[in-house]
Predicted model as a PDB file, atoms N, CA, C, CB and O in Angstrom, pLDDT in the B-factor column:
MODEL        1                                                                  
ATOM      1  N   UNK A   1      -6.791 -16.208   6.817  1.00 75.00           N  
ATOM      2  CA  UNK A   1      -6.566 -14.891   6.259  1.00 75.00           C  
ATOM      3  C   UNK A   1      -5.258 -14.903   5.468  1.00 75.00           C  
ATOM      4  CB  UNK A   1      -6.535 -13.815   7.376  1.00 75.00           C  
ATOM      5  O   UNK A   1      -4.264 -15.488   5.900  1.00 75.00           O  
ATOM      6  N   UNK A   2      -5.270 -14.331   4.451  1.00 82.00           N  
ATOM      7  CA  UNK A   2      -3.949 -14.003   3.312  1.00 82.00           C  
ATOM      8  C   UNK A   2      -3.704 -12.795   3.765  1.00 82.00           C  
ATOM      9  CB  UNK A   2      -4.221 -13.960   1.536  1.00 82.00           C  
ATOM     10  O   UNK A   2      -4.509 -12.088   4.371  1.00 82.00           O  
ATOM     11  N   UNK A   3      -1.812 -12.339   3.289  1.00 84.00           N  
ATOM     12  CA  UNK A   3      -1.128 -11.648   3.676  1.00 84.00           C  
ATOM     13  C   UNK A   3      -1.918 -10.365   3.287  1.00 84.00           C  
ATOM     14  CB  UNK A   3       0.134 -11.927   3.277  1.00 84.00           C  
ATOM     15  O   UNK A   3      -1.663  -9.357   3.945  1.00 84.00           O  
ATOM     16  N   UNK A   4      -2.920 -10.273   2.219  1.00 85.00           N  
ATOM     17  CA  UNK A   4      -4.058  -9.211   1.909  1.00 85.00           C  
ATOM     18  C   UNK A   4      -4.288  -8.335   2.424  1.00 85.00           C  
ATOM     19  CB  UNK A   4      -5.058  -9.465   1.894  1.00 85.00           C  
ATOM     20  O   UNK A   4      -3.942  -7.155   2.485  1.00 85.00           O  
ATOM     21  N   UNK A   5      -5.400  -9.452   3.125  1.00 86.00           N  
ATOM     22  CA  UNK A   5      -6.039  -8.782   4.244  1.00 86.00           C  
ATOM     23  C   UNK A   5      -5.699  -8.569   5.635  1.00 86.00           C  
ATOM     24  CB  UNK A   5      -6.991  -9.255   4.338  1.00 86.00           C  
ATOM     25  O   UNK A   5      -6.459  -8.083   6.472  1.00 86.00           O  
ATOM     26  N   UNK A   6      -4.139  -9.087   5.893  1.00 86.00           N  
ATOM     27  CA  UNK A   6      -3.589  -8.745   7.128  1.00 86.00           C  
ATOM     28  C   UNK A   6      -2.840  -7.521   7.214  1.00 86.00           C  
ATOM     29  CB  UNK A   6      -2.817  -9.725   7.540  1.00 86.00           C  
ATOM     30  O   UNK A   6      -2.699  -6.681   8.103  1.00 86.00           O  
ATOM     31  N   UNK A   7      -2.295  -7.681   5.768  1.00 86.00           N  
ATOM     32  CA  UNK A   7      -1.663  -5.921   5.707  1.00 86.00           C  
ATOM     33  C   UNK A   7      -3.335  -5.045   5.316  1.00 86.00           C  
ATOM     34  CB  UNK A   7      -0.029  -5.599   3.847  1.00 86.00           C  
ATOM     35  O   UNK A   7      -3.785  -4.224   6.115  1.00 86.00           O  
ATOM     36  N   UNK A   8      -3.821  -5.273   4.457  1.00 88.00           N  
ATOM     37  CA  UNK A   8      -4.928  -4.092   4.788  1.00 88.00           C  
ATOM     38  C   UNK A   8      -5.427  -3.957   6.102  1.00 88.00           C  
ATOM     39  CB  UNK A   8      -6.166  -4.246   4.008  1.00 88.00           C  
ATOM     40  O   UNK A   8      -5.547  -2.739   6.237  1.00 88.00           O  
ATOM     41  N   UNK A   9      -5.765  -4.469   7.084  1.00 88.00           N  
ATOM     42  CA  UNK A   9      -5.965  -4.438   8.753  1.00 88.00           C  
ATOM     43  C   UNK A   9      -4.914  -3.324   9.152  1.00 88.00           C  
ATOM     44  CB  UNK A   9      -5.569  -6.092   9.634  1.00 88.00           C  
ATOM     45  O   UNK A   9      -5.257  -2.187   9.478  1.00 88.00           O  
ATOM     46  N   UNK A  10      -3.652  -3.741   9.097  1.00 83.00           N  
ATOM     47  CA  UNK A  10      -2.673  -3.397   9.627  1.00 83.00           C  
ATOM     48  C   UNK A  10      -2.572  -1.874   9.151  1.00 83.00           C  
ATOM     49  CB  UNK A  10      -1.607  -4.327   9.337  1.00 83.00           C  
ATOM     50  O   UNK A  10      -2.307  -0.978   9.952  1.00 83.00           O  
ATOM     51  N   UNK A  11      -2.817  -1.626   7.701  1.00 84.00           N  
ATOM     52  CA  UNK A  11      -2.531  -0.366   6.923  1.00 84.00           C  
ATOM     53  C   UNK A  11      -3.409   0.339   7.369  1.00 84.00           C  
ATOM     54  CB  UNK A  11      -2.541  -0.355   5.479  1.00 84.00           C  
ATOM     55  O   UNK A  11      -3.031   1.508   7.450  1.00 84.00           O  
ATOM     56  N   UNK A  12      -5.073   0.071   7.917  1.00 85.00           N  
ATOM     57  CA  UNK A  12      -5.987   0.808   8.220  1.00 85.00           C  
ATOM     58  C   UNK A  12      -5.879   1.348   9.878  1.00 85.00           C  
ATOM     59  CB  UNK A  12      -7.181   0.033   7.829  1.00 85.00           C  
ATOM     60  O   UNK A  12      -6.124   2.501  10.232  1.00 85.00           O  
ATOM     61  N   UNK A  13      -5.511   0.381  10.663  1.00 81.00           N  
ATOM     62  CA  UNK A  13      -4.783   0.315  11.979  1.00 81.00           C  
ATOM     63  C   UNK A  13      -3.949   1.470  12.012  1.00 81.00           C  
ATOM     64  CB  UNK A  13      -3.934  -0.973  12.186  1.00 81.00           C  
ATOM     65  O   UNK A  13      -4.194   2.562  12.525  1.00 81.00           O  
ATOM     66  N   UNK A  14      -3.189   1.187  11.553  1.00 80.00           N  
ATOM     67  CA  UNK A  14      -2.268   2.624  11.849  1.00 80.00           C  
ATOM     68  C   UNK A  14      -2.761   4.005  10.729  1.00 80.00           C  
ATOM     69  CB  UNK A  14      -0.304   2.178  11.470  1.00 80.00           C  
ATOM     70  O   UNK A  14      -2.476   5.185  10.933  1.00 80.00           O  
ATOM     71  N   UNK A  15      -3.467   3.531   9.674  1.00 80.00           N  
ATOM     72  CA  UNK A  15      -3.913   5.230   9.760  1.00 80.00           C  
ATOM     73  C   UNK A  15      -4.900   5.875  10.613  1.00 80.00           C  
ATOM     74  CB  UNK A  15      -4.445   5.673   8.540  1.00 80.00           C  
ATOM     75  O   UNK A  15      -5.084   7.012  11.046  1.00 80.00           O  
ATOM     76  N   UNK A  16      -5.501   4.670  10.702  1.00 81.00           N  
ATOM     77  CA  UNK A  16      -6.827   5.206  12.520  1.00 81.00           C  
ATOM     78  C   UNK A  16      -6.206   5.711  13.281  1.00 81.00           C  
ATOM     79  CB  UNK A  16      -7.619   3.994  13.725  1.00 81.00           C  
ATOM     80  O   UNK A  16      -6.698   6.734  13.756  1.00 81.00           O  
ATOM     81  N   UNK A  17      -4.514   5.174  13.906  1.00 78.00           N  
ATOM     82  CA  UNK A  17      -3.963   5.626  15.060  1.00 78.00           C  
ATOM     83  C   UNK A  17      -2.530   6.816  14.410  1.00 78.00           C  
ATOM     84  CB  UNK A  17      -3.454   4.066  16.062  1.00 78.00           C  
ATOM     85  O   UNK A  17      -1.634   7.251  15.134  1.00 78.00           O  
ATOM     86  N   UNK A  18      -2.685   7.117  12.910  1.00 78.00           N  
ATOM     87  CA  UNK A  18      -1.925   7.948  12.701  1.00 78.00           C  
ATOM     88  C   UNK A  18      -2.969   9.447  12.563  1.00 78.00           C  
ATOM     89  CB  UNK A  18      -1.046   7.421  11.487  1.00 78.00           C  
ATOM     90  O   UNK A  18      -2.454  10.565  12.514  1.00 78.00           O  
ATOM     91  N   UNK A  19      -4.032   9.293  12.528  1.00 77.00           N  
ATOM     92  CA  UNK A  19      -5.087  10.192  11.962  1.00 77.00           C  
ATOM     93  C   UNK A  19      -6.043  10.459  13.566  1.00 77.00           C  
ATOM     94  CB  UNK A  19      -6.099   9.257  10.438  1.00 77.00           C  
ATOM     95  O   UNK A  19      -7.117  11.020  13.353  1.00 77.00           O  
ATOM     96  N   UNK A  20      -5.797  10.163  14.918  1.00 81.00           N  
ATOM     97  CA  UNK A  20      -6.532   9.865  15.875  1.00 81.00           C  
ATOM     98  C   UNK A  20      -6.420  11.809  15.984  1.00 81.00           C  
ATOM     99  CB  UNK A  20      -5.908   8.536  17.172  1.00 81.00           C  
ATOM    100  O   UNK A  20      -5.339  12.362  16.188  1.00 81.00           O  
ATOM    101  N   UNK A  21      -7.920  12.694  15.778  1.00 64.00           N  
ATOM    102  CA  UNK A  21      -7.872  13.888  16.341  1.00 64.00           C  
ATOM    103  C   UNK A  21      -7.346  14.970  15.095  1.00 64.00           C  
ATOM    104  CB  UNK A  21      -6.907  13.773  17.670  1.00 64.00           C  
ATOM    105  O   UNK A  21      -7.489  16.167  15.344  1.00 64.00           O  
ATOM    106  N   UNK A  22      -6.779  14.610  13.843  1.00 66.00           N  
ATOM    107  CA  UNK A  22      -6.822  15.231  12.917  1.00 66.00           C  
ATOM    108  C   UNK A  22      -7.798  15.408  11.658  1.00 66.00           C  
ATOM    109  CB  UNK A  22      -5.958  14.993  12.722  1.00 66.00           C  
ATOM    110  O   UNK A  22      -8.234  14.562  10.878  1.00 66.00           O  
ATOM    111  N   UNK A  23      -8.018  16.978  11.735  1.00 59.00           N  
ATOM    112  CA  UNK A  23      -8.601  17.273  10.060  1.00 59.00           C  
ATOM    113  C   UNK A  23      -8.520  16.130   8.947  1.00 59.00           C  
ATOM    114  CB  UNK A  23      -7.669  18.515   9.337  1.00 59.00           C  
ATOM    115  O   UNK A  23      -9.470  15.484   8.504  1.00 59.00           O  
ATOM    116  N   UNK A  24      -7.207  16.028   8.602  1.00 72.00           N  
ATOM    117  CA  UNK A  24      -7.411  14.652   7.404  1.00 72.00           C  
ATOM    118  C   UNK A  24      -7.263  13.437   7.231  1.00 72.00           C  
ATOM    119  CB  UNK A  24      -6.897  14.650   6.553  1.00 72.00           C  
ATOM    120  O   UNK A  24      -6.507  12.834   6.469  1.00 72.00           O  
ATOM    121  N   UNK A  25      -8.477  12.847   8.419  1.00 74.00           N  
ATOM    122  CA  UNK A  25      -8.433  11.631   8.978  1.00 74.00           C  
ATOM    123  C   UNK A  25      -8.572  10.942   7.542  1.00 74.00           C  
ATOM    124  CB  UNK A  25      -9.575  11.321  10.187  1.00 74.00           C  
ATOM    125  O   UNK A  25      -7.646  10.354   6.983  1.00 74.00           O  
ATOM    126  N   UNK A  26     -10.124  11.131   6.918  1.00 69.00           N  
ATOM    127  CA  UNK A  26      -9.949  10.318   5.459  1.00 69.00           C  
ATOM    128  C   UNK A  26      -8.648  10.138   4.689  1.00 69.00           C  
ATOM    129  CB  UNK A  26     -10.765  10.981   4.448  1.00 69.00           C  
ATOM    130  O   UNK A  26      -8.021   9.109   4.435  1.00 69.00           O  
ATOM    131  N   UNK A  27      -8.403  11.441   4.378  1.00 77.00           N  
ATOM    132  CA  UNK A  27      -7.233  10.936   3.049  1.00 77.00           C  
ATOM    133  C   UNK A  27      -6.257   9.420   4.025  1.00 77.00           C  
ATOM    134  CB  UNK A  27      -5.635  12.890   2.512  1.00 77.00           C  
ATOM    135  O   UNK A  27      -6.221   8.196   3.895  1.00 77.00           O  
ATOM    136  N   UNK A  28      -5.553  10.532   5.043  1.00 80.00           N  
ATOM    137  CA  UNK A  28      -4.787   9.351   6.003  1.00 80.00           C  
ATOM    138  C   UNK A  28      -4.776   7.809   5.990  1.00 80.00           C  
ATOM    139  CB  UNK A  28      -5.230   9.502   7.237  1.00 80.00           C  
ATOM    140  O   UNK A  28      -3.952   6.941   5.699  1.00 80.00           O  
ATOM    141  N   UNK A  29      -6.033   7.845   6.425  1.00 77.00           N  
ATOM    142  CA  UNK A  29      -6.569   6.238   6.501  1.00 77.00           C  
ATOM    143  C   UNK A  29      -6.778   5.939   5.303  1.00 77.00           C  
ATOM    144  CB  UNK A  29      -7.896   5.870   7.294  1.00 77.00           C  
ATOM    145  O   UNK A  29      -6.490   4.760   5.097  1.00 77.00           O  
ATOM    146  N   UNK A  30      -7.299   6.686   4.056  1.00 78.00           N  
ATOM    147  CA  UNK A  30      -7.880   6.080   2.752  1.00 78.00           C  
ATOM    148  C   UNK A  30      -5.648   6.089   2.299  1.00 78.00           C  
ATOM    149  CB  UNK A  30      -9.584   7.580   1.471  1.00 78.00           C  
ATOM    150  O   UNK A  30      -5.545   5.585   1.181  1.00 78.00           O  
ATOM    151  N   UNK A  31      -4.766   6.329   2.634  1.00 84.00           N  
ATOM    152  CA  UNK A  31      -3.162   6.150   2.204  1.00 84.00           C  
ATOM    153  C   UNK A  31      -3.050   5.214   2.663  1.00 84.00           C  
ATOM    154  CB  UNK A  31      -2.028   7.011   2.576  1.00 84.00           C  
ATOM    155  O   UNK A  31      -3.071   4.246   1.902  1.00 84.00           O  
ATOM    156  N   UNK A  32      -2.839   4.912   4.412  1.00 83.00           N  
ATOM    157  CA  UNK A  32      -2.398   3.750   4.593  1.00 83.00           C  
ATOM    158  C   UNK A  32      -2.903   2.556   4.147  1.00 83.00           C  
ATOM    159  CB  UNK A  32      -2.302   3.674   5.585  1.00 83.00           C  
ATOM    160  O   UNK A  32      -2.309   1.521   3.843  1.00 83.00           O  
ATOM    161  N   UNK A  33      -4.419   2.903   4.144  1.00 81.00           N  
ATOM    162  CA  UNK A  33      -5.218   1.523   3.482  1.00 81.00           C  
ATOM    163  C   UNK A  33      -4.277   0.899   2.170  1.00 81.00           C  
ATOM    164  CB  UNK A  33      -6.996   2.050   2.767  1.00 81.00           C  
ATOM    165  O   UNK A  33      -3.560  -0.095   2.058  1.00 81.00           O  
ATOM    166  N   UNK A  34      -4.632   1.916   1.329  1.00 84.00           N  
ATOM    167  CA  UNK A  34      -3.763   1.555  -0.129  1.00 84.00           C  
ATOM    168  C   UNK A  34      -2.714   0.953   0.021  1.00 84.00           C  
ATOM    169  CB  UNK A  34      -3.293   2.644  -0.954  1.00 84.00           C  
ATOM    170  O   UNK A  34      -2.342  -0.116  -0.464  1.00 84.00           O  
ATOM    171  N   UNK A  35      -2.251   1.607   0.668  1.00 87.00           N  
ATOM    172  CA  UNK A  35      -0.412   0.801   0.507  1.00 87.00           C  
ATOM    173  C   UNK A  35      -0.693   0.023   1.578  1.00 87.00           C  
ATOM    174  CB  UNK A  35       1.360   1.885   0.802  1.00 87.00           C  
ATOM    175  O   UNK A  35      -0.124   0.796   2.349  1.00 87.00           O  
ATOM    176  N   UNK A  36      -1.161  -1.025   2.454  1.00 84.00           N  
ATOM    177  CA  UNK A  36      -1.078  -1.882   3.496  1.00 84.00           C  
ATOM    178  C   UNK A  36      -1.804  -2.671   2.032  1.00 84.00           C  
ATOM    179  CB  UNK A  36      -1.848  -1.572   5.281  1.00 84.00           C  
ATOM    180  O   UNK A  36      -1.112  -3.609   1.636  1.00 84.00           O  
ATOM    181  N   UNK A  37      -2.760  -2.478   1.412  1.00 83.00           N  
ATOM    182  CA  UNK A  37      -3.356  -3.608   0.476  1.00 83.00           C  
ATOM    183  C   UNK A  37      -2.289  -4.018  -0.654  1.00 83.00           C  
ATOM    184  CB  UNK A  37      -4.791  -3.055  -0.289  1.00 83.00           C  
ATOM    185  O   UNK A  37      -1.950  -5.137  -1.039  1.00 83.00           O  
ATOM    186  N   UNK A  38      -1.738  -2.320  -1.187  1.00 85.00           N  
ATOM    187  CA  UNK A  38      -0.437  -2.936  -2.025  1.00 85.00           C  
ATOM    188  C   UNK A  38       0.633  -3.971  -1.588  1.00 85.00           C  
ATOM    189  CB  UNK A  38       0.387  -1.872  -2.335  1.00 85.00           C  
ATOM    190  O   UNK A  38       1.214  -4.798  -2.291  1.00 85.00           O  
ATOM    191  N   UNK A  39       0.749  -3.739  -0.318  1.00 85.00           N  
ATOM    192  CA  UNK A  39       1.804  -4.726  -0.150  1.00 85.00           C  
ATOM    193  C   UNK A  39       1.558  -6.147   0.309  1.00 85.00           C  
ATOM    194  CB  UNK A  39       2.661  -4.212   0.713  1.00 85.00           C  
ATOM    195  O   UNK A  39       2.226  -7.162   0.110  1.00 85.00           O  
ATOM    196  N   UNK A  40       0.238  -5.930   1.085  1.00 84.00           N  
ATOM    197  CA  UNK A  40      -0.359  -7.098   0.965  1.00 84.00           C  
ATOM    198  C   UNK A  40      -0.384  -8.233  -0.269  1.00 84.00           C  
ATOM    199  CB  UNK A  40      -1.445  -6.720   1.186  1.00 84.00           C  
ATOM    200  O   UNK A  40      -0.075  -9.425  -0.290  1.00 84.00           O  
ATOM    201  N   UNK A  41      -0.963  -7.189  -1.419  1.00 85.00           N  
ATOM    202  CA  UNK A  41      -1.102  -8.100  -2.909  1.00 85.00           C  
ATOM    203  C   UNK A  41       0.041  -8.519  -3.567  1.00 85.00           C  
ATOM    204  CB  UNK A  41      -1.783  -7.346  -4.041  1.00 85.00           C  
ATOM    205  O   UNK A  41       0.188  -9.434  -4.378  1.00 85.00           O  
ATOM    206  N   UNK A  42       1.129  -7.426  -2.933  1.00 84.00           N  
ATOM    207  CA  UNK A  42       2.726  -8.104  -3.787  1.00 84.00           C  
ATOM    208  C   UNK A  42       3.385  -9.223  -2.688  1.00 84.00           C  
ATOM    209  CB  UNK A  42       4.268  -6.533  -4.085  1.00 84.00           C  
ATOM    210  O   UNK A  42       4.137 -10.128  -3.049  1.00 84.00           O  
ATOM    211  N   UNK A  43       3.072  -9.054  -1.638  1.00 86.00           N  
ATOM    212  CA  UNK A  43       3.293 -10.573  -0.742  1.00 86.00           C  
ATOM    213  C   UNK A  43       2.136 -11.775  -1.782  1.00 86.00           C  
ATOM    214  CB  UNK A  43       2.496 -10.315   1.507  1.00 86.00           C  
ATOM    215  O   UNK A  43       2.572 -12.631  -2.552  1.00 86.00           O  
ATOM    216  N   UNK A  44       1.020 -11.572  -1.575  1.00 85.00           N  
ATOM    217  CA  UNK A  44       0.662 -12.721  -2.293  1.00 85.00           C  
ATOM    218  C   UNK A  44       0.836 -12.817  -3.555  1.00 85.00           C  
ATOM    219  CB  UNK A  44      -0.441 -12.986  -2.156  1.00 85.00           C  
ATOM    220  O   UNK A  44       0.003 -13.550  -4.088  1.00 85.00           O  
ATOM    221  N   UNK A  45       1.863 -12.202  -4.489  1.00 84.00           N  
ATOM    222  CA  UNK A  45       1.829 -12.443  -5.413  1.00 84.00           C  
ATOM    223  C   UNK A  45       1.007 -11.674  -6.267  1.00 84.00           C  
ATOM    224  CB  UNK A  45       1.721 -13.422  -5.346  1.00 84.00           C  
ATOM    225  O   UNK A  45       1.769 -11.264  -7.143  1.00 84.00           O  
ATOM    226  N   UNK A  46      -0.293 -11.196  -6.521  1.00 83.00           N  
ATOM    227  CA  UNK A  46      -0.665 -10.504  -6.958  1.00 83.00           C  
ATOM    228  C   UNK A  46      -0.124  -9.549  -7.751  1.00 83.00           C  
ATOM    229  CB  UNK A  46      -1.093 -10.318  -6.351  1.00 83.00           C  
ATOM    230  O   UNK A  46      -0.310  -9.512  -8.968  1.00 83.00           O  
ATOM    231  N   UNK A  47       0.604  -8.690  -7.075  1.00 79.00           N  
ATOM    232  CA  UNK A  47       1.368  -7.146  -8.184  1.00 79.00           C  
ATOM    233  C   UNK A  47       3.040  -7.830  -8.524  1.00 79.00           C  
ATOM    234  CB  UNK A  47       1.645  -4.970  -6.821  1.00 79.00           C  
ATOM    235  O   UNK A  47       3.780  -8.553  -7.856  1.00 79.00           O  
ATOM    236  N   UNK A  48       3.155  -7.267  -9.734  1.00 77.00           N  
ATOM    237  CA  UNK A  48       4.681  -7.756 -10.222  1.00 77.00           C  
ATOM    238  C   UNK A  48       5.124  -6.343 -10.368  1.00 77.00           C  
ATOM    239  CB  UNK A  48       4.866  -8.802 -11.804  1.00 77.00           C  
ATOM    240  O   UNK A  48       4.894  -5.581 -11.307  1.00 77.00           O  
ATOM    241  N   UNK A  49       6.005  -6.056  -8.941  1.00 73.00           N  
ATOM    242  CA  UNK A  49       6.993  -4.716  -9.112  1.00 73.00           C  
ATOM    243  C   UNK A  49       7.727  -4.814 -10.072  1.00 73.00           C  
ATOM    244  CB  UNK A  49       7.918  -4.382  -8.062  1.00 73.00           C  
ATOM    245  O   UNK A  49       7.759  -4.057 -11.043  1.00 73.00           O  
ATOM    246  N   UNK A  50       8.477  -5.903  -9.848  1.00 79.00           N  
ATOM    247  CA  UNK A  50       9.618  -6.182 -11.019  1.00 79.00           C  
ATOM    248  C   UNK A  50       9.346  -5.909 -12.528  1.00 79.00           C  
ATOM    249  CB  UNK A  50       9.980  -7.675 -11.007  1.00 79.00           C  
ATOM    250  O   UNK A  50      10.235  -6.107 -13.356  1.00 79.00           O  
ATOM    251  N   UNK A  51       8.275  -5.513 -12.832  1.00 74.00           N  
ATOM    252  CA  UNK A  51       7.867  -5.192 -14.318  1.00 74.00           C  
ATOM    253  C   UNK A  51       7.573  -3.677 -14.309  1.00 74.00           C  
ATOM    254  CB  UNK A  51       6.480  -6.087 -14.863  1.00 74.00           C  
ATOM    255  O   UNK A  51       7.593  -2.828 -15.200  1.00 74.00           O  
ATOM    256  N   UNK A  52       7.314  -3.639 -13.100  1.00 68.00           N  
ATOM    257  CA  UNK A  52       7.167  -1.869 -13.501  1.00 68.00           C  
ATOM    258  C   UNK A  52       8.715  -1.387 -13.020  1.00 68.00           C  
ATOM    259  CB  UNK A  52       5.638  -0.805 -12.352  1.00 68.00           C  
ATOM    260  O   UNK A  52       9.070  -0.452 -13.737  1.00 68.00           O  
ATOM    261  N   UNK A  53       9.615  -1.703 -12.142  1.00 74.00           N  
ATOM    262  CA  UNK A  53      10.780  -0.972 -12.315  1.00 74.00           C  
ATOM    263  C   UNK A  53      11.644  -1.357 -13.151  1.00 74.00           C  
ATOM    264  CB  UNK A  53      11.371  -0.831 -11.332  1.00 74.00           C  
ATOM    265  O   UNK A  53      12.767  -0.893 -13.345  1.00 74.00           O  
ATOM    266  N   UNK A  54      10.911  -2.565 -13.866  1.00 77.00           N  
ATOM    267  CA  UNK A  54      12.569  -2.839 -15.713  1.00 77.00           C  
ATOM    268  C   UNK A  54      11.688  -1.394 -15.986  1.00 77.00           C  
ATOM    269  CB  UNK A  54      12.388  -4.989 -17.870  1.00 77.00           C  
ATOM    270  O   UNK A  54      12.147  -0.252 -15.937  1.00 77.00           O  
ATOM    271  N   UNK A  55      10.093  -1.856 -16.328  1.00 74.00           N  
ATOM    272  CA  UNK A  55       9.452  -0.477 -16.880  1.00 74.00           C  
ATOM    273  C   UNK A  55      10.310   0.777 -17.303  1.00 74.00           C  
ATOM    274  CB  UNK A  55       8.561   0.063 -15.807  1.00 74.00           C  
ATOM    275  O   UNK A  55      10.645   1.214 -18.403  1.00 74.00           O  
ATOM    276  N   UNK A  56      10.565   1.237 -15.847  1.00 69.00           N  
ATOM    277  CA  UNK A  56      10.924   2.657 -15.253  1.00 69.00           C  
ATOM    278  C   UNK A  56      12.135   2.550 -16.055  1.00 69.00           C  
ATOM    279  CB  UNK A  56      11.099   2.934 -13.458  1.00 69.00           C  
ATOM    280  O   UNK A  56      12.355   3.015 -17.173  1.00 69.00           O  
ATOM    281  N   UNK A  57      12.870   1.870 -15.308  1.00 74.00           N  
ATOM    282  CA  UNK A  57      14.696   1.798 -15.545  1.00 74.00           C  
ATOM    283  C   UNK A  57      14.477   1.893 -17.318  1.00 74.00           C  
ATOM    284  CB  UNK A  57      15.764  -0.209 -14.814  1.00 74.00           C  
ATOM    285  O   UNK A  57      15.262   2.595 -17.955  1.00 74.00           O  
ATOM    286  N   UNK A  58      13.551   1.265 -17.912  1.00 78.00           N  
ATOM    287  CA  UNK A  58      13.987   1.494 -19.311  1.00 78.00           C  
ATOM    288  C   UNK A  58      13.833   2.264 -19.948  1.00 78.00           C  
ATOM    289  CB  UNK A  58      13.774   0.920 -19.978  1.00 78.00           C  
ATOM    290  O   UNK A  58      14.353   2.393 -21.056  1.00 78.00           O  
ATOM    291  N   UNK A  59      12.914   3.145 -19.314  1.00 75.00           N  
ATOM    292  CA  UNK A  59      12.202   4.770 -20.145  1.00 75.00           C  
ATOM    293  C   UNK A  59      13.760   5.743 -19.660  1.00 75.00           C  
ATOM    294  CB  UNK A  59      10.025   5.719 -19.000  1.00 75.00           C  
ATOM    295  O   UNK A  59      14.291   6.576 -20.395  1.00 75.00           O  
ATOM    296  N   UNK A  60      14.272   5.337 -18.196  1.00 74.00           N  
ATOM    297  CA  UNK A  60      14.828   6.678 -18.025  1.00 74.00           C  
ATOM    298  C   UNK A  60      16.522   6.051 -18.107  1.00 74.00           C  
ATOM    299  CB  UNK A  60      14.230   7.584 -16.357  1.00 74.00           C  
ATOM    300  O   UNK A  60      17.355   6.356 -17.254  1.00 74.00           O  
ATOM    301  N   UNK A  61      16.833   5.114 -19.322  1.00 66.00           N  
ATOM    302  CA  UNK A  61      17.844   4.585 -20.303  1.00 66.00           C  
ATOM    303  C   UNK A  61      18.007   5.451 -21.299  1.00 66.00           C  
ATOM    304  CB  UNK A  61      17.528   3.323 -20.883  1.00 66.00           C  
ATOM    305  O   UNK A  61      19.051   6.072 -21.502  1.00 66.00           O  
ATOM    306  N   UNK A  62      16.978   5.532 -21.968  1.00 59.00           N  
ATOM    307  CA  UNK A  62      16.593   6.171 -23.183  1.00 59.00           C  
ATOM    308  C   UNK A  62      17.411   7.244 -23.822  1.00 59.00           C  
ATOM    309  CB  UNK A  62      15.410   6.675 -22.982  1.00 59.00           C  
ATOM    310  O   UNK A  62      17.034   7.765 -24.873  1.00 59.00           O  
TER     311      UNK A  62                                                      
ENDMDL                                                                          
END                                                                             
């Protein structure tokens, strides 16, 4: 298993046990999912933060 799919486990894991008995179990679990996969994909390399915050930093230079 890649760091992927161990943070998506992990991200879904705790929105199951952050969402256990509440109204907005979906959104919950469909958040942590996301961001347990985001960070998953920037551990493997996948996403380059570093291009979106020169990005940022350079629009709000301007």
């Amino acid at each position: 298993m890649n760091a992927t799919t161990i943070c998506l486990v992990m991200g879904l894991s705790l929105g199951f046990a952050a969402a256990f008995g509440g109204l907005g179990a979906f959104a919950i679990v469909l958040i942590f999912g996301g961001l347990g996969l985001l960070i998953g994909r920037w551990l493997d390399g996948e996403v380059d933060l570093s291009g979106l915050l020169r990005s940022a930093q350079d629009r709000s230079g301007r």
